[in-house]
N, C-alpha and C positions, 0 to 999 in steps of 0.2 A: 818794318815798313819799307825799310829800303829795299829789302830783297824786292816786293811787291814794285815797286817803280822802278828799277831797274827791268823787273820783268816786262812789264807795260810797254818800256822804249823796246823792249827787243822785240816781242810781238810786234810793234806798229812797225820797226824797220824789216821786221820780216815781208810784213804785208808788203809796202811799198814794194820791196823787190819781185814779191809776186804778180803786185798793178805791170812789172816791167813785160814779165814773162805773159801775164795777158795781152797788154798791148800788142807785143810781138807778135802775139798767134795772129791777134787780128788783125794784123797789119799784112801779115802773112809772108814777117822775116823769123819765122820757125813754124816749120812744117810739121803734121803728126811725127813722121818719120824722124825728123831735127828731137823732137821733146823725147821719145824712146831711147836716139842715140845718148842725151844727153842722159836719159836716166839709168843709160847701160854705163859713162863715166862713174856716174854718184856711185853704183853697185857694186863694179867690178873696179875702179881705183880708186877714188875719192872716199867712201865711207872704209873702206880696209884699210888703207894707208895713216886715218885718224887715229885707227883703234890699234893697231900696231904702234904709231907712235906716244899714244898711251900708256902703254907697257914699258914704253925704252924710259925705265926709272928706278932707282937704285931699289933694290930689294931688303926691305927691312923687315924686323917683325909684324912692325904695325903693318906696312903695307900687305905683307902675305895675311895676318888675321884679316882683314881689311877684302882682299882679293877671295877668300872664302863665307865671309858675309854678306858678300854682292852675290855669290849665287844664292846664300839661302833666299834673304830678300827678293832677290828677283824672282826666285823661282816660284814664293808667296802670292807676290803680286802679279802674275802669268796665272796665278791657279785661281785665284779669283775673279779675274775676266774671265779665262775660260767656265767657272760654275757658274755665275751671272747672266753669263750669256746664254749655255747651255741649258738653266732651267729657264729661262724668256723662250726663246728662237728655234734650239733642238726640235727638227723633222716639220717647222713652220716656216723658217725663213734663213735660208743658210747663208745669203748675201748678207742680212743684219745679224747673224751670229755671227761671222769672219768678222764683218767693220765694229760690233761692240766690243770682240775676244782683244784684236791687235792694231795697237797703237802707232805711230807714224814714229816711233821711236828713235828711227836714225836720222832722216832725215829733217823733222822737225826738233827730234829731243837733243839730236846733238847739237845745234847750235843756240839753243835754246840754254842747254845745261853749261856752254860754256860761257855762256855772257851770265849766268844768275850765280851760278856757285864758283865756275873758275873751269879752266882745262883741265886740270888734275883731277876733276870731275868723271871726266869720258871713262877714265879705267874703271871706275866704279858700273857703269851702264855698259860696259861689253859682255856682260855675260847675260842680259835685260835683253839685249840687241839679238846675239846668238841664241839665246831662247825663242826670241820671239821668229828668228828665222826658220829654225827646228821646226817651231809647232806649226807653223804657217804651211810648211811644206806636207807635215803630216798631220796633222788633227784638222786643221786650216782646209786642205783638199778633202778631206773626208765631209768636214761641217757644209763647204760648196758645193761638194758635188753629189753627198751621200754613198759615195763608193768608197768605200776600202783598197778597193784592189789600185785607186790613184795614187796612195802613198808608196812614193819610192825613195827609201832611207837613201840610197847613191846618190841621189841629188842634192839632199841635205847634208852629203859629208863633203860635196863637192860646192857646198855654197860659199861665195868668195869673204862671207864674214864669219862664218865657221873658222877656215883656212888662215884670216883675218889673228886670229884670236888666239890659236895653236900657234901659230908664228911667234906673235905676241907671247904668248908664254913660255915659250922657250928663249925669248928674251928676255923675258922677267926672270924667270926663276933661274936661268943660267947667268945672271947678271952679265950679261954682253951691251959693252957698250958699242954703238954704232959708229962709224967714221962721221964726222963733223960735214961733208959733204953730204952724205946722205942725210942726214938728218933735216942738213938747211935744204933737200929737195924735196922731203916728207912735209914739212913744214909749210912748202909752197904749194904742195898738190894740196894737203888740209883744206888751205883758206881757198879753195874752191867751193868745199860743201855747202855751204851755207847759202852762195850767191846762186848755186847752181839748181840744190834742193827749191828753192824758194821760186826761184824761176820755173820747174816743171811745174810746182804746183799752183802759180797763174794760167800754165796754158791748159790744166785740169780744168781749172774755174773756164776761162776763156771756149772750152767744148763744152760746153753746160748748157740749159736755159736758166737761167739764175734767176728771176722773176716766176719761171712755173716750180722750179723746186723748192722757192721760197713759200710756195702753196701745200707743199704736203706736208701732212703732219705725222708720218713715219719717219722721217729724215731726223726729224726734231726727238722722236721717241727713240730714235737711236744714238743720238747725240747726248742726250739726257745720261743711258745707261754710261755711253762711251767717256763723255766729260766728266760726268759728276758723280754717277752712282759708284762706279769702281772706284776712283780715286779717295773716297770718302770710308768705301768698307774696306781700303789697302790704307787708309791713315790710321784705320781702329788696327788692323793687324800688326803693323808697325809699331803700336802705341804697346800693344800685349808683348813684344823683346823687350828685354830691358839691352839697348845699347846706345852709346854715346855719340858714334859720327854721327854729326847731325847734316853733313857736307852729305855722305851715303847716302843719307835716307830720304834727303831733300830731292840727287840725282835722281834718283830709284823712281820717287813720285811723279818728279817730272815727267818721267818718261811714260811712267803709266798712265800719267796725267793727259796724254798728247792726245788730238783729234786722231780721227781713223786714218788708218794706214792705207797709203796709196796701193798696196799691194791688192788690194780685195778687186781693182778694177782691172788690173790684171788679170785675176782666177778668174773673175766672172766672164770673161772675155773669154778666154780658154777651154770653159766647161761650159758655154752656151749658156749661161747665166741671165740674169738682172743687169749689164751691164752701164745700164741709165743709173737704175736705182745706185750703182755700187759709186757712181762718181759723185754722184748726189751727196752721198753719205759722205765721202770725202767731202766735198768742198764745203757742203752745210756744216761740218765738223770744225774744221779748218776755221771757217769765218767765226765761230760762235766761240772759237778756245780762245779767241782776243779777250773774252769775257770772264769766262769759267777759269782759265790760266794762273790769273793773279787771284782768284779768289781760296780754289783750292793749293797756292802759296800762301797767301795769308794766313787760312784755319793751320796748316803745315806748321810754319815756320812758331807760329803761338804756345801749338800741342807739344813738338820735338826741342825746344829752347827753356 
């Protein structure tokens, strides 16, 4: 139960920092243009910089078995949002396949997984994280746009958490330790993410109509799959391993756990999409994981302990 209430506080200070990032839009001390640049920080230094620092940690046994069980797991719970979604949504609705497949994993999972299970957490969800940018770029443009010929693999070797993570491992596995300066600089770029993440995603909510999206009831039928149905058939698959981190498996969930990923309003923008509907599904997601959050920790923490 404590995990559950510690979760709770961290959801509500998340919100709060998001009430900032709405105000501001509306107040109109951050511009569309301001919430992009801020979100090209999160992408390109702030979420890399975490996950790099995650890695800079003495390489032991446990931790390498440990750093090869986080992709199986991950790559589990990625294959079950992706068939979920894909027997619902495939060639019906490609905006609510993208927002049920991927998760807000970095931005919302990582500061989420560091106040519930600890920092030593994030190593576990980088390879969750880099899946989930992979498929986005290719499974992810095919589901929005129905073209194949959109996926370009260059893009995905060139994504800054891909690059992220390669880094990261050759500081893992090369056991390199970093000079004491860098480290206290990595450490200061970090505790950006979270105020930063949370911030974009008020001025998300803040371009909305929040009152008429609270009227539809697709938003909620993808929230449904998104929140609850995946994280529920990734607790039974998780339950069929037999393995012992329960710190792992707890991360893993989180992250699977998360409302939908800001990226889907992105693609749909880009491929002449649902654009509406795709911020919809974020923010309706978002507000409602206050809820579903601590719930599917609860059933978690019961099953796996």
């Amino acid at each position: 139960m404590e995990t559950v209430f510690v979760l709770i506080k961290q959801v509500i200070i998340m919100f709060v920092l998001m009430s900032v990032g709405y105000i501001c839009y509306k107040k109109k001390l951050i511009s569309d243009q301001g919430s992009k640049d801020i979100g090209n920080i999160l992408l390109y230094v702030a979420i890399p910089v975490v996950i790099v620092s995650n890695f800079h940690v003495e390489r032991t046994a446990e931790k390498t078995q440990a750093f090869f069980y986080s992709i199986l797991f991950s790559f589990l719970a990625m294959l079950a949002a992706m068939i979920i979604s894909y027997l619902i949504y495939h060639k019906k609705d490609g905006v609510s396949e993208f927002s049920a497949t991927f998760s807000n994993s970095g931005f919302v999972g990582i500061p989420l997984i560091q106040a519930v299970v600890g920092s030593h957490a994030i190593f576990y969800i980088s390879m969750m994280i880099v899946l989930t940018g992979v498929l986005q770029w290719t499974y992810g443009v095919f589901a929005i746009s129905g073209d194949k010929s959109a996926m370009k693999p260059k893009k995905v070797l060139s994504n800054p958490v891909v690059i992220a993570v390669f880094i990261g491992s050759i500081i893992f596995f090369g056991n390199i330790t970093l000079p004491s300066m860098v480290s206290n600089v990595f450490s200061i770029i970090s505790g950006l993410n979270t105020p930063l993440a949370m911030i974009v995603s008020g001025v998300y909510l803040a371009q909305s109509d929040l009152l008429g999206m609270l009227r539809k009831k697709k938003v909620y039928e993808v929230s449904l799959i998104r929140l609850i149905l995946i994280p529920l058939v990734t607790i039974v698959i998780f339950r069929m391993i037999p393995y012992e981190n329960v710190d792992m498996l707890l991360a893993i969930l989180l992250a699977a756990a998360c409302p939908v990923g800001s990226n889907v309003a992105i693609y749909a923008q880009q491929y002449d999409k649902d654009y509406t509907s795709a911020v919809e599904n974020v923010c309706i997601s978002t507000i409602l994981s206050i809820i579903t959050l601590p719930l599917v920790v609860m059933i978690a923490s019961f099953l796996f302990r």
